[in-house]
C-alpha positions in Angstrom: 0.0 0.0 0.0 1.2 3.4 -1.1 2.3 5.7 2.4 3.6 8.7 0.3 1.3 9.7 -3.1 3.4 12.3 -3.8 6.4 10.1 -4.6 4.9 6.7 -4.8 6.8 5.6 -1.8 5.5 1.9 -0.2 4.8 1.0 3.0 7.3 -1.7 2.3 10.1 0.7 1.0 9.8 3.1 4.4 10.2 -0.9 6.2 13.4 -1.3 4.1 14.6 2.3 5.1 14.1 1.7 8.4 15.7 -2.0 8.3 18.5 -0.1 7.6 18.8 2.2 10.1 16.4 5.1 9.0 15.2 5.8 12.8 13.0 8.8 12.2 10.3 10.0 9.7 13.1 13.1 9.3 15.4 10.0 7.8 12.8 8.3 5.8 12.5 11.5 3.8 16.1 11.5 3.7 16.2 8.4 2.0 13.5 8.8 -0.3 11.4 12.3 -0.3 8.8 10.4 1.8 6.6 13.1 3.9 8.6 16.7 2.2 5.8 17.3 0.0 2.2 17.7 1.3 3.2 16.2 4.7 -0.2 14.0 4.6 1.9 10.7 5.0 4.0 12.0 8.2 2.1 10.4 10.6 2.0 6.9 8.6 5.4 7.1 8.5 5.7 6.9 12.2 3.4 4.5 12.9 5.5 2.2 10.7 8.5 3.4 12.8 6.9 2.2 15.9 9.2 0.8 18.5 9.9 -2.2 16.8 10.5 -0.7 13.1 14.3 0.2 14.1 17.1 -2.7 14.7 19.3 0.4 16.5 16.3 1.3 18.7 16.9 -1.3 21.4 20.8 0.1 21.4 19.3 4.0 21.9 16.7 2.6 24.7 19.2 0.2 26.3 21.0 3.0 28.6 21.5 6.7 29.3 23.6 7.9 26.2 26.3 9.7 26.5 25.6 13.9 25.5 26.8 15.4 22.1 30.2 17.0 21.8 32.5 16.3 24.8 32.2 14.1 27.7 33.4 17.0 30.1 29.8 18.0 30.2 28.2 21.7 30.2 30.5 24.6 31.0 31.0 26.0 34.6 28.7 28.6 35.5 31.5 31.2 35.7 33.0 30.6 32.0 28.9 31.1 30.9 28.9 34.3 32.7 32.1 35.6 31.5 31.3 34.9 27.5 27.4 37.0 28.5 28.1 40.6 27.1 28.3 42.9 30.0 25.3 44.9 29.1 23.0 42.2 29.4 24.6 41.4 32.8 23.4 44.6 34.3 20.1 43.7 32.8 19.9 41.1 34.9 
């Protein structure tokens, strides 16, 4: 059954996409233009990405990742404060 009119894009083809590792409906159209036209197939799209639809899934929900960028974590609270222009300090 056709998910995307638009492109002609298969429920089975957004299956293969996400067999590979296209997690999210934003990857899907990645892959193949599914959901950037009208948008009227978006929510199709994730119900075929339901919690089972991704093999990497169990590897995201399996423990706390670690954040973006460095391990470090956020800045100290001083560094934030010194990089804030000094007019909008004495706004504050």
């Amino acid at each position: 059954m056709y998910v995307c009119s638009c492109f002609g894009i298969t429920e089975q083809q957004v299956r293969d996409h996400a067999g590979t590792g296209a997690c999210t409906p934003r990857q899907i159209a990645s892959a193949c233009k599914a959901g950037t036209d009208c948008g009227g197939c978006v929510r199709r799209i994730q119900e075929l990405l339901g919690r089972g639809a991704c093999p990497r899934r169990d590897l995201i929900d399996s423990g706390d990742p670690e954040p973006l960028g460095s391990a470090a974590g956020p800045p100290p609270v001083a560094e934030v404060a010194a990089a804030v222009p000094v007019a909008l300090q004495e706004v504050a």
